[in-house]
ZALO-478371 format. One record per residue (C-alpha): residue number from 0; residue in three letters; z, y, x. Coordinates in pm, whole numbers, always signed. Last residue first. Layout:
// ZALO-478371
PT,NUM,Ala,Z,Y,X
...
END
This chain:
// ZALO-478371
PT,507,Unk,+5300,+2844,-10044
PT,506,Unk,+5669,+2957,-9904
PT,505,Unk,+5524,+3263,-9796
PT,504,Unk,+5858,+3297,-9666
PT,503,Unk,+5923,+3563,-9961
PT,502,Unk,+6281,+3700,-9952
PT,501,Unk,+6505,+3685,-10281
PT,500,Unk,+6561,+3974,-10468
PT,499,Unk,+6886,+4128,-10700
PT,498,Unk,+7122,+3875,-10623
PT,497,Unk,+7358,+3747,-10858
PT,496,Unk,+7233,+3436,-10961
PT,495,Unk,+7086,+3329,-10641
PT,494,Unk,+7352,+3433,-10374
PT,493,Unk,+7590,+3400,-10621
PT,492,Unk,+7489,+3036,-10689
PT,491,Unk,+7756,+2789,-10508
PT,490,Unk,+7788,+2524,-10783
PT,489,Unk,+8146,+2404,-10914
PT,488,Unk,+8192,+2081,-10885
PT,487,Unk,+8031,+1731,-10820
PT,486,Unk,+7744,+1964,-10593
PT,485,Unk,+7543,+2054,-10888
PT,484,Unk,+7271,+2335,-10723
PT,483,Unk,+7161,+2393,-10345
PT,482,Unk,+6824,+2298,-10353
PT,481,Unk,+6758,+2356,-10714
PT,480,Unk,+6894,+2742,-10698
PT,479,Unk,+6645,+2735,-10412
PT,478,Unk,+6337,+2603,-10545
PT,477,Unk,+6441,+2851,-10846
PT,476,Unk,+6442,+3181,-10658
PT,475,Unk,+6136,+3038,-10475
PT,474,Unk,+5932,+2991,-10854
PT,473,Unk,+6057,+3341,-10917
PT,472,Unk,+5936,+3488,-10583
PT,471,Unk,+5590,+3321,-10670
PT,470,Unk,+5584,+3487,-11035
PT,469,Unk,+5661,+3846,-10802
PT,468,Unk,+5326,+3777,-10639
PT,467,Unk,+5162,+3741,-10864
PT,466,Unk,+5232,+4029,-11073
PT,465,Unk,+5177,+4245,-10749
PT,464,Unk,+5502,+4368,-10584
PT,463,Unk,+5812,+4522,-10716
PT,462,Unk,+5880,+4887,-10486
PT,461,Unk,+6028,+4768,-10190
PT,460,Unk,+6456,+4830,-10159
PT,459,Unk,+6612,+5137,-10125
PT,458,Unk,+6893,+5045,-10329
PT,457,Unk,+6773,+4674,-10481
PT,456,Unk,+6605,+4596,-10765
PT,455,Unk,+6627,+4704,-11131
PT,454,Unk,+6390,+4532,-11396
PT,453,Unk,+6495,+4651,-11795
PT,452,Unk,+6474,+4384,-12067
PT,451,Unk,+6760,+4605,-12260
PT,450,Unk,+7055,+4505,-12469
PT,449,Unk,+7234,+4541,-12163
PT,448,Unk,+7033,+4559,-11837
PT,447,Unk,+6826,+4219,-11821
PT,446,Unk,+6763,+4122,-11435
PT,445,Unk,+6418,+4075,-11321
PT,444,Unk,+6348,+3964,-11011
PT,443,Unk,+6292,+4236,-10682
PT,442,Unk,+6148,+4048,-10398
PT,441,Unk,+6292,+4068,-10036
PT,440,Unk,+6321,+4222,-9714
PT,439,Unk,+6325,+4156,-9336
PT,438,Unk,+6572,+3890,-9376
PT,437,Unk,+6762,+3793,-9057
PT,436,Unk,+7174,+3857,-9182
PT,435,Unk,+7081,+3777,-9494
PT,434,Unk,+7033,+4049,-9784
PT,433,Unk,+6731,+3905,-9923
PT,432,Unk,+6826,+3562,-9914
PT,431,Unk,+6602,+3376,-9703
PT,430,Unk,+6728,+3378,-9360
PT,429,Unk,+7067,+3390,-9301
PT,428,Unk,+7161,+3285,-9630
PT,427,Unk,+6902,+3048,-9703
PT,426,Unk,+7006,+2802,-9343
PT,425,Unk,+7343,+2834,-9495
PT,424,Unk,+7266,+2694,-9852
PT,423,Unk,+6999,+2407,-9762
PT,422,Unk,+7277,+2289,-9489
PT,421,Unk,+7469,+2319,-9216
PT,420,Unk,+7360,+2290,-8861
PT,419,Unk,+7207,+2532,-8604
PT,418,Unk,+6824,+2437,-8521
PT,417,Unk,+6642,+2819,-8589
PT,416,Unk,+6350,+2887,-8503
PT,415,Unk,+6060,+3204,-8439
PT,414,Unk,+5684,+3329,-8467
PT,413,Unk,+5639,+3673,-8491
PT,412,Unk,+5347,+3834,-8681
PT,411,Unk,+5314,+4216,-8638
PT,410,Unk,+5612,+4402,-8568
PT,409,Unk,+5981,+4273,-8432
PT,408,Unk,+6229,+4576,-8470
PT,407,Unk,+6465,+4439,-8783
PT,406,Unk,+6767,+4487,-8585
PT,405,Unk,+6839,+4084,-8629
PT,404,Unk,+6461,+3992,-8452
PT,403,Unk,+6513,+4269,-8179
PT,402,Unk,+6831,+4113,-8079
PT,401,Unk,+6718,+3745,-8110
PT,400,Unk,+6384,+3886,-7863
PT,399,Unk,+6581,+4056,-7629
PT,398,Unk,+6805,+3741,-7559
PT,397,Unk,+6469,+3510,-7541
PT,396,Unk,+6273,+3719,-7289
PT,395,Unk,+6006,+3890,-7514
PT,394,Unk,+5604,+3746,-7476
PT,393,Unk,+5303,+3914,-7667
PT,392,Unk,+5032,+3710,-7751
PT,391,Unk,+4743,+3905,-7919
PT,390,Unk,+4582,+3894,-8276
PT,389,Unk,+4257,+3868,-8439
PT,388,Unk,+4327,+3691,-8789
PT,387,Unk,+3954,+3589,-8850
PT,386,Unk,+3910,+3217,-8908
PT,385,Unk,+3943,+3096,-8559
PT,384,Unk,+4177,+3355,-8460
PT,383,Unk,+4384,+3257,-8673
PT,382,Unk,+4382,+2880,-8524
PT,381,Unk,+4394,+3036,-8186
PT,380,Unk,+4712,+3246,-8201
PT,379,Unk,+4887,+2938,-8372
PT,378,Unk,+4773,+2713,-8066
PT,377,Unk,+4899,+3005,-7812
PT,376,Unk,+5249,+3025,-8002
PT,375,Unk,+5262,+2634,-7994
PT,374,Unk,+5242,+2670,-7618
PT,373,Unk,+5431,+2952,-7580
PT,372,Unk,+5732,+2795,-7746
PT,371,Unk,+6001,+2879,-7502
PT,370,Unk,+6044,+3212,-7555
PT,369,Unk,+5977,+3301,-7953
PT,368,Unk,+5664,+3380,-8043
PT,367,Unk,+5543,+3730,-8075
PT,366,Unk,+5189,+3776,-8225
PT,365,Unk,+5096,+4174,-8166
PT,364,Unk,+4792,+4319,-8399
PT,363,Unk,+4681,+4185,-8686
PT,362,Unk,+4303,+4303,-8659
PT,361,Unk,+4113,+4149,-8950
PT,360,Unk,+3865,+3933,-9088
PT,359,Unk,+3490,+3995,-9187
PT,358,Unk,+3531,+3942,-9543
PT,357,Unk,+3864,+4098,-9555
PT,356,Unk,+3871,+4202,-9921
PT,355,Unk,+4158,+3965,-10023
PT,354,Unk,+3873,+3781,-10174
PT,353,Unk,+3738,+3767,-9826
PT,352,Unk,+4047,+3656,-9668
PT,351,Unk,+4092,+3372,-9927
PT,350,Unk,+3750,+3249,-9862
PT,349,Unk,+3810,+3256,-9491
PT,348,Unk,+4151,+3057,-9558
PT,347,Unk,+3986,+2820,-9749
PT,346,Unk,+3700,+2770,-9515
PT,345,Unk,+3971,+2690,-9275
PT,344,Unk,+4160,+2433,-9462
PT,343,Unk,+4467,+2277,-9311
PT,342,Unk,+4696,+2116,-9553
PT,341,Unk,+5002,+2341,-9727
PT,340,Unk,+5325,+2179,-9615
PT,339,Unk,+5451,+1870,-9815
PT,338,Unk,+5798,+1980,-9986
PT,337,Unk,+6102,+1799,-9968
PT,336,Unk,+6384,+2044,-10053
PT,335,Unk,+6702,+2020,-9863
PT,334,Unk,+7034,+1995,-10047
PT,333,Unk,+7214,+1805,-9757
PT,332,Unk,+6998,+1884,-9397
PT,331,Unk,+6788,+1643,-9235
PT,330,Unk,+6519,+1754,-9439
PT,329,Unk,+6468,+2085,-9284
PT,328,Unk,+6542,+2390,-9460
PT,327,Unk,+6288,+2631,-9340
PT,326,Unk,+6004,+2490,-9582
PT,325,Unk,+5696,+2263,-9567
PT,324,Unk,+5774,+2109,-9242
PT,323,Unk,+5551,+1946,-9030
PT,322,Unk,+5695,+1628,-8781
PT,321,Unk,+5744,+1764,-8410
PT,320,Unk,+5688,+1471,-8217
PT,319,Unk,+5268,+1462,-8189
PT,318,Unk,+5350,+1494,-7804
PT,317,Unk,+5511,+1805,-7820
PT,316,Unk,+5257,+2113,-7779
PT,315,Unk,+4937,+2003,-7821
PT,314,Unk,+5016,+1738,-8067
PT,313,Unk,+5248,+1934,-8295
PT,312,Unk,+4999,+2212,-8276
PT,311,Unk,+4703,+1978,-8414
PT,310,Unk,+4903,+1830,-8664
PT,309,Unk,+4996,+2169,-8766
PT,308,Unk,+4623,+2283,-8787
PT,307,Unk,+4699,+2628,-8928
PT,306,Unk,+4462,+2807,-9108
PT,305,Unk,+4574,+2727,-9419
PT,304,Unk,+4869,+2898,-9355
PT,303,Unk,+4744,+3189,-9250
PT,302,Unk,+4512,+3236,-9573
PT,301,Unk,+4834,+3196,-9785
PT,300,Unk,+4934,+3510,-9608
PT,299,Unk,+4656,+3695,-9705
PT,298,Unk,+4602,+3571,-10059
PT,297,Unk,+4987,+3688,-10087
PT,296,Unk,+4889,+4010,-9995
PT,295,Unk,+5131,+4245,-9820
PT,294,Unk,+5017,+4068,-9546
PT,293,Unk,+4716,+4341,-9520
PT,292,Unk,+4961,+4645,-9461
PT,291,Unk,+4921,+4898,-9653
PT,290,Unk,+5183,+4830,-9936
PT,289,Unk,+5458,+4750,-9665
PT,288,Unk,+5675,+4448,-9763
PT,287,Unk,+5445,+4205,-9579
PT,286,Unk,+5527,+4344,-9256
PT,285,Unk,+5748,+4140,-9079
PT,284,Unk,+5508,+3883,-9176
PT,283,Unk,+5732,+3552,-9036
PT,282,Unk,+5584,+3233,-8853
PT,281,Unk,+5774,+2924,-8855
PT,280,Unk,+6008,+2702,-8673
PT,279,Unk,+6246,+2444,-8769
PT,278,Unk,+6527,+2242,-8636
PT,277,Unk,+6814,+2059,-8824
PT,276,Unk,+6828,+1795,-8529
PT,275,Unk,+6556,+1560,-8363
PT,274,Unk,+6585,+1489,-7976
PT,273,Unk,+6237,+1439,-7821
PT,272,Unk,+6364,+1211,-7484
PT,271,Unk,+6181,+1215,-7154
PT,270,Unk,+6342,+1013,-6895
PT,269,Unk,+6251,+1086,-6505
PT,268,Unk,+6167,+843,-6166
PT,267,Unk,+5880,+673,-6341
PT,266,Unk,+5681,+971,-6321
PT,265,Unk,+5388,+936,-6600
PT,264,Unk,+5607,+1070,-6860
PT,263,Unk,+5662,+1365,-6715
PT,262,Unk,+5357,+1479,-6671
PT,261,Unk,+5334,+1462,-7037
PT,260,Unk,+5664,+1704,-7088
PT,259,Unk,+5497,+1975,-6843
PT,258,Unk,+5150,+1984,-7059
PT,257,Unk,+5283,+1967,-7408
PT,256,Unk,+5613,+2206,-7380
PT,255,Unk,+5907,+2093,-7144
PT,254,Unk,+6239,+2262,-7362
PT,253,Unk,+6521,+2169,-7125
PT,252,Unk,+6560,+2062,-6804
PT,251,Unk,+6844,+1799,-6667
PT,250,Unk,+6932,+1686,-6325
PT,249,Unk,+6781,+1948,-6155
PT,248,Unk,+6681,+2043,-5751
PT,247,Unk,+6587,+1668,-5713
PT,246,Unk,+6230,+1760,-5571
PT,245,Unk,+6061,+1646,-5938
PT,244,Unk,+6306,+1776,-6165
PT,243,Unk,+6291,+2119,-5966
PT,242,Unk,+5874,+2128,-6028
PT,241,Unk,+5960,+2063,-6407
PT,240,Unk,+6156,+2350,-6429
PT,239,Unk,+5903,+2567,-6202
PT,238,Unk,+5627,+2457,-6440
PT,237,Unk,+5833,+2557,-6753
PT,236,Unk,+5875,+2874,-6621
PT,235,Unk,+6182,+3013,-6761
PT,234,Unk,+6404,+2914,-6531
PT,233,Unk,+6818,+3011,-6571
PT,232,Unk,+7037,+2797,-6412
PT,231,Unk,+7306,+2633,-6554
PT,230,Unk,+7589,+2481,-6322
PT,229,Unk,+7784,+2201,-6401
PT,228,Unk,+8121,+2115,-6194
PT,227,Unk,+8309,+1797,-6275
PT,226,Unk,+8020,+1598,-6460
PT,225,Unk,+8379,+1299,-6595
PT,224,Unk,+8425,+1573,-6904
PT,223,Unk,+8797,+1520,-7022
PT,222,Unk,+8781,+1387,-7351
PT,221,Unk,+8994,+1486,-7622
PT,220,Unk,+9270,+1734,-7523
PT,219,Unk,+9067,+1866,-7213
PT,218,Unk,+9320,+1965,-6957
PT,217,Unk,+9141,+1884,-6654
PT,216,Unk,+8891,+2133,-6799
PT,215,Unk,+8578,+2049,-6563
PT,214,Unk,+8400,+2341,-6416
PT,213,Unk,+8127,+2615,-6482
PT,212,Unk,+7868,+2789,-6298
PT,211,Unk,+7632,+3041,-6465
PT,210,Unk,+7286,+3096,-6322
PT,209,Unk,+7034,+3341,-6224
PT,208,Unk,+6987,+3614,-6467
PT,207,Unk,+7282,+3728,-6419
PT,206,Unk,+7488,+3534,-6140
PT,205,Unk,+7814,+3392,-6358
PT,204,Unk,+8111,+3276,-6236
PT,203,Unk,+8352,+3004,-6271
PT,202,Unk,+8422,+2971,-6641
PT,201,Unk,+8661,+2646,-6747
PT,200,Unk,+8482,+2376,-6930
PT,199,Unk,+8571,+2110,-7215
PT,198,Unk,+8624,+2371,-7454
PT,197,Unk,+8983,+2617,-7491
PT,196,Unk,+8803,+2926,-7390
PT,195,Unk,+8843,+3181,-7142
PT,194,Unk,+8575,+3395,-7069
PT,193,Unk,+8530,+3650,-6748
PT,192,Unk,+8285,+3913,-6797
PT,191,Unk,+8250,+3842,-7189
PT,190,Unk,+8602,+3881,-7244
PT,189,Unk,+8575,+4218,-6997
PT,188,Unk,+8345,+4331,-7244
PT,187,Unk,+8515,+4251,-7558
PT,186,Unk,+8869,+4407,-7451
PT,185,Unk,+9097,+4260,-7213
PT,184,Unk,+9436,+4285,-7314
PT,183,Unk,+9340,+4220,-7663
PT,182,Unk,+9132,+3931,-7534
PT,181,Unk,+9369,+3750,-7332
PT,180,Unk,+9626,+3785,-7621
PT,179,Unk,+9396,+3680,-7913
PT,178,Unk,+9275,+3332,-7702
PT,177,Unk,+8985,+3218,-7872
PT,176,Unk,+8920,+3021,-8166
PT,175,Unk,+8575,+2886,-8268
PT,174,Unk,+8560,+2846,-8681
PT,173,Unk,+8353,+3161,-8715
PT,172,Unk,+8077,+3060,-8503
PT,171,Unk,+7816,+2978,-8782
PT,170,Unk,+7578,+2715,-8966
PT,169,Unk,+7692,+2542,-8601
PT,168,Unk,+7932,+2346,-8808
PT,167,Unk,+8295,+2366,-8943
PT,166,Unk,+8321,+2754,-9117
PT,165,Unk,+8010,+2753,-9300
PT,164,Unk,+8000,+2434,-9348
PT,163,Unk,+8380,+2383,-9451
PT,162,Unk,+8323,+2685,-9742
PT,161,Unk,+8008,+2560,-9926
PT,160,Unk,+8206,+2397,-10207
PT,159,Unk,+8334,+2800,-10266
PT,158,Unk,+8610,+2840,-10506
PT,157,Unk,+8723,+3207,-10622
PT,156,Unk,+8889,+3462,-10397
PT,155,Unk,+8993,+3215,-10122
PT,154,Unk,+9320,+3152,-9910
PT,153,Unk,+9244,+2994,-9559
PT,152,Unk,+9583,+2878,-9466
PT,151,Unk,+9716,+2795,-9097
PT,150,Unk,+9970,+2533,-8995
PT,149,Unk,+10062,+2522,-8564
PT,148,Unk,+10260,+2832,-8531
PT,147,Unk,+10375,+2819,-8841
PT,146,Unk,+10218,+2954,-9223
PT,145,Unk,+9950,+3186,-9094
PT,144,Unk,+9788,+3325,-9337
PT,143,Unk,+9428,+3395,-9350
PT,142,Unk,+9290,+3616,-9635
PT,141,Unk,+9077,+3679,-9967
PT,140,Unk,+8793,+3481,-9806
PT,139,Unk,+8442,+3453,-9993
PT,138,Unk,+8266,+3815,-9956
PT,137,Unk,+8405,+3858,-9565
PT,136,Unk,+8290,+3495,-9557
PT,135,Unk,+7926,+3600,-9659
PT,134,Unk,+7901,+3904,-9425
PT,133,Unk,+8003,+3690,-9177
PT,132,Unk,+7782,+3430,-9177
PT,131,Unk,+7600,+3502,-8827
PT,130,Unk,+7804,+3728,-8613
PT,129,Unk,+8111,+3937,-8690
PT,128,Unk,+8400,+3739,-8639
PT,127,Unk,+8688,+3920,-8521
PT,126,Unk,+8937,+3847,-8852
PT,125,Unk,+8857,+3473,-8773
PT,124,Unk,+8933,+3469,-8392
PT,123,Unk,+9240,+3644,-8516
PT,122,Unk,+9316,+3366,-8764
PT,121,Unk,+9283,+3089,-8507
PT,120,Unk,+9441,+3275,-8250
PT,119,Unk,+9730,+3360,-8452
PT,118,Unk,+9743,+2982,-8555
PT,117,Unk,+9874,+2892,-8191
PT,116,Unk,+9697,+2813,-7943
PT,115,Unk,+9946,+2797,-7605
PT,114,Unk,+9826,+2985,-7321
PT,113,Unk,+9731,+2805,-6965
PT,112,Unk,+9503,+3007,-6889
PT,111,Unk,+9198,+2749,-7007
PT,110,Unk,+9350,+2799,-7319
PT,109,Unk,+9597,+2549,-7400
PT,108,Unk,+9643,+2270,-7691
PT,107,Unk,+9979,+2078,-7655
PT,106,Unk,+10039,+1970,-8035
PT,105,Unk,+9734,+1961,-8271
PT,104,Unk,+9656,+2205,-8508
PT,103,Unk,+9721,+2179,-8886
PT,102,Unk,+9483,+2336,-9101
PT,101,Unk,+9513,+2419,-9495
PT,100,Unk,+9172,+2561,-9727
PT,99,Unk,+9297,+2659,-10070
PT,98,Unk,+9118,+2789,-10276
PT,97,Unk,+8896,+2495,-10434
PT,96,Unk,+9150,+2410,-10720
PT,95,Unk,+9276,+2095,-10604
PT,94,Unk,+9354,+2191,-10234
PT,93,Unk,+9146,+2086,-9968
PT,92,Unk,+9358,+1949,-9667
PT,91,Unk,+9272,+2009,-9304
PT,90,Unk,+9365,+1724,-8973
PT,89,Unk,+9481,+1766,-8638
PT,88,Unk,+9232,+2059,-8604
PT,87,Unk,+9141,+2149,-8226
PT,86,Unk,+8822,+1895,-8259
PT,85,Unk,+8848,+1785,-8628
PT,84,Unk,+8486,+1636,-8732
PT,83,Unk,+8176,+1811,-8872
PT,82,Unk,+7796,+1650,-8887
PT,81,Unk,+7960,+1369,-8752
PT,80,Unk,+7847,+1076,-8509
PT,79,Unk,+7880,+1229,-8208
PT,78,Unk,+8088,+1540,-8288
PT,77,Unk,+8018,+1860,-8501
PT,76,Unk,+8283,+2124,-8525
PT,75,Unk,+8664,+2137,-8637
PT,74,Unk,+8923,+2369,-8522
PT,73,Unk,+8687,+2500,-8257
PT,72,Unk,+8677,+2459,-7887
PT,71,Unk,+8515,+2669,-7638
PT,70,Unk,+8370,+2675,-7282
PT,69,Unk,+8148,+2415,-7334
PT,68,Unk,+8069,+2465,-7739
PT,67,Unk,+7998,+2794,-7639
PT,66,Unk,+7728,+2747,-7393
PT,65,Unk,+7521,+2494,-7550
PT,64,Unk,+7616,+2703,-7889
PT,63,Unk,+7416,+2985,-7766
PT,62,Unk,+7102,+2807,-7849
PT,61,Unk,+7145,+2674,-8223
PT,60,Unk,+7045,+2979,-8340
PT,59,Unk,+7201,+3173,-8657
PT,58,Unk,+7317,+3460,-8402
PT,57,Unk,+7672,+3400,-8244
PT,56,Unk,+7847,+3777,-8230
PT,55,Unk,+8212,+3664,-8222
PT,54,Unk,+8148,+3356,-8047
PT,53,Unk,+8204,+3518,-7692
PT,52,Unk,+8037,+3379,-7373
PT,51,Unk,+7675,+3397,-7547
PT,50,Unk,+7720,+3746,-7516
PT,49,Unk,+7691,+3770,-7151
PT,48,Unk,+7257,+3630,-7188
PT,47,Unk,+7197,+3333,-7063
PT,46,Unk,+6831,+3409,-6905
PT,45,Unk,+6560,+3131,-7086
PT,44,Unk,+6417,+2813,-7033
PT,43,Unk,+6724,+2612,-6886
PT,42,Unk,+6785,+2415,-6631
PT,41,Unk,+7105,+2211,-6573
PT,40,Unk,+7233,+2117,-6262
PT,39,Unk,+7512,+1836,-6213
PT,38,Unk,+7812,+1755,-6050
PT,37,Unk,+8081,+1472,-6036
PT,36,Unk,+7903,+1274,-5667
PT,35,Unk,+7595,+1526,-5562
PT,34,Unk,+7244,+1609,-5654
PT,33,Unk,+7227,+1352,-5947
PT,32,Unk,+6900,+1225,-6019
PT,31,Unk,+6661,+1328,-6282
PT,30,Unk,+6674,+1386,-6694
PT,29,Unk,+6408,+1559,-6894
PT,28,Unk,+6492,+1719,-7218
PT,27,Unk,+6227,+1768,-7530
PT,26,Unk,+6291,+1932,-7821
PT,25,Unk,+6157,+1818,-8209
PT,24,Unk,+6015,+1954,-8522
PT,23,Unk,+5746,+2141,-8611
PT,22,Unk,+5649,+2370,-8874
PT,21,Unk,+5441,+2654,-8865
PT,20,Unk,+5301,+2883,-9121
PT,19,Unk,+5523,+3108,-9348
PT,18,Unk,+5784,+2888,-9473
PT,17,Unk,+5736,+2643,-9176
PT,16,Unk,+5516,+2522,-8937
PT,15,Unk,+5775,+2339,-8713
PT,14,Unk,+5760,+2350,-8358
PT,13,Unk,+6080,+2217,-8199
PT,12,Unk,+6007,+2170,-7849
PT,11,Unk,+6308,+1910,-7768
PT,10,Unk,+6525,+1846,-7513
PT,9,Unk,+6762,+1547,-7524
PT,8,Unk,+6753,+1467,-7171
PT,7,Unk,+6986,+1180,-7082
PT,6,Unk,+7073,+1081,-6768
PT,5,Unk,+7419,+1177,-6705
PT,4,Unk,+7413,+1509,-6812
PT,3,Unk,+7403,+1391,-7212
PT,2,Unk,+7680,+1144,-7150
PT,1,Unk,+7907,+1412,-7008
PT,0,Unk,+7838,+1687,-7283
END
């Protein structure tokens, strides 16, 4: 974290028309001066929200993990250089039938309380998981045992090549271990009052909705950090974040859409960097699994995407540095598909409106972009409008909107991201596969009863859509079982093969 306060900003505005429309690809950070001698101020684009302090709940966002990677440490996590090296872990061992997973911590690790970790904080950290990828390593895990204070065993029900991502890399927060003691005594909220962690920083206090100050961890088993104090401030203006850059109020800010991040470049006194990681965005139809509602047709939904100039967003709003994506797993990632997005064509969208039997266009109601990207979410708003979509920009602060996104409460079109790590299988779990964590719904396939050709689909699931439409979740069902098939051992396919429906992304 050190050598990215220093004068670094990795920042980027990831707009990737995706699955369902956008894709775009990179951040943008802006570095100044440094206020004072060991300290540094970072500002961010949205309110840190309390239960980013505790890893239990981590959404599939890479967000929270700017936070939780600085107040806590996990056995192993990504590193400069690695997509997943040991941090707490001394080393792990694999054992020759896929079932075995074995850690051995390192000597001398403390909390910032000065507690020992010992392997009952790793396995209770486990056990209190309930954020993103839990439901899946509830399915996988048979148990945790630990074997000595410093030796823990992950036992599994059947082998799983997919295991170490889940549990090593931002895919989820399961592998970040906090102190069982300290939170027993204090319960969840008081955790999230007052963390204490094992990362690189110590909590000092937290102003909601203002900032959140943290301090070095002298105690740091791998680096200590040489910024001493760093506070995070929540701005969501992009103006006023660029305006504190400017007057030396900031050292770093984050997220600097099209008009802020160009100013930047012409003041010689600040770096902008576009940082590239597993990043995409798109555009979901929450309601495309309601018969009346017009994005229940696929000719509908194809229409948005060819009315998308993703060039044209990826200009406006980064610089032309956020590459388009033709599906949510981005190719950085192992197993990703490379597909080409579908090309702008406005009088193909029009005609596919009209044979749709919207001639004269629509009303689609509320557009809801994630905070941060109201640039790209303007663009989007008028390329649809533009051929006929009529909708309206409606703005959530970032914390509300993640909530509202998992509880299945966003309406209308929403336009979101996600830039955790992993790979083709995790990023489809959480948000593809009908029954992840941030799926609104999903396609019945066939499944033969015995000595039947019967179709069943889910409890309470959609009624199966239009012929075409159900071909198309076929061809995604077997995208994905290609994506994430033959791995040099047994294949991870129960999510495919043993799944009643897979969501439609539109992916067209």
């Amino acid at each position: 974290m050190d050598t990215t306060v220093k004068n670094r900003l990795a920042r980027r505005l990831v707009p990737l028309l995706v699955p369902v429309v956008l894709t775009l690809g990179a951040v943008r950070e802006v570095t100044g001066q440094t206020l004072s001698a060991g300290g540094a101020v970072m500002a961010w684009p949205i309110t840190i929200a309390p239960s980013w302090f505790d890893p239990s709940t981590a959404p599939p966002q890479i967000t929270p993990f700017g936070i939780l990677y600085a107040l806590h440490d996990a056995l192993v996590r990504p590193l400069p250089g690695q997509k997943m090296g040991n941090s707490m872990a001394e080393s792990w061992t694999e054992s020759p039938d896929g079932l075995i997973y074995e850690f051995k911590l390192r000597r001398g690790l403390k909390f910032h309380n000065g507690d020992d970790v010992t392997g009952e904080d790793v396995k209770f950290s486990f056990e209190r998981y309930k954020g993103a990828g839990a439901k899946e390593l509830a399915l996988r895990v048979r148990q945790v045992d630990v074997v000595d204070p410093l030796t823990v065993r992950f036992v599994l029900k059947e082998p799983w090549p997919d295991f170490m991502t889940f549990y090593g890399t931002t895919a989820t927060a399961a592998g970040i271990v906090v102190p069982k003691k300290y939170v027993t005594r204090v319960g969840d909220d008081g955790f999230r009052k007052h963390p204490i962690g094992a990362g690189p920083y110590k909590f000092v206090s937290h102003n909601p909705g203002v900032e959140v100050v943290l301090e070095a961890n002298t105690g740091y088993v791998r680096r200590v950090p040489s910024v001493k104090r760093l506070v995070m401030k929540s701005v969501p203006e992009g103006t006023t974040r660029l305006a504190m850059l400017k007057k030396g109020e900031a050292d770093m800010a984050f997220l600097l859409e099209g008009p802020e991040a160009e100013n930047v470049t012409k003041d010689p006194r600040l770096s902008l960097q576009a940082t590239r990681h597993a990043s995409a965005m798109w555009i979901e139809f929450a309601e495309q699994w309601d018969a009346k509602s017009p994005w229940h047709d696929r000719r509908v939904r194809l229409a948005v995407n060819h009315a998308l100039d993703r060039k044209g967003i990826s200009d406006t709003a980064c610089l032309g540095q956020c590459p388009p994506l033709g599906v949510v797993v981005p190719p950085v990632m192992d197993y990703a598909l490379q597909v080409e997005p579908p090309r702008y064509d406005p009088q193909k969208a029009k005609q596919l409106l009209a044979e749709a039997g919207y001639p004269q266009g629509f009303d689609a109601g509320d557009f809801t972009p994630l905070t941060g990207f109201s640039v790209a979410g303007e663009a989007a708003v008028n390329y649809l409008n533009a051929v006929g979509i009529r909708s309206h920009m409606r703005t959530m602060e970032r914390a509300a909107f993640y909530a509202a996104w998992q509880e299945k409460k966003l309406r209308g079109l929403f336009l979101t991201a996600a830039g955790n790590s992993g790979n083709a299988a995790t990023r489809v779990e959480a948000f593809v596969y009908s029954k992840g964590s941030h799926a609104y719904g999903g396609y019945p396939r066939p499944i033969p009863a015995a000595g039947a050709g019967a179709e069943r689909r889910e409890a309470g699931g959609p009624a199966p859509p239009h012929p075409a439409a159900h071909a198309r979740s076929r061809d995604v069902r077997a995208d994905l079982e290609h994506a994430s098939a033959d791995r040099g051992r047994t294949s991870d396919r129960r999510s495919h093969d043993q799944s009643c429906s897979i969501v439609d992304l539109a992916l067209l």
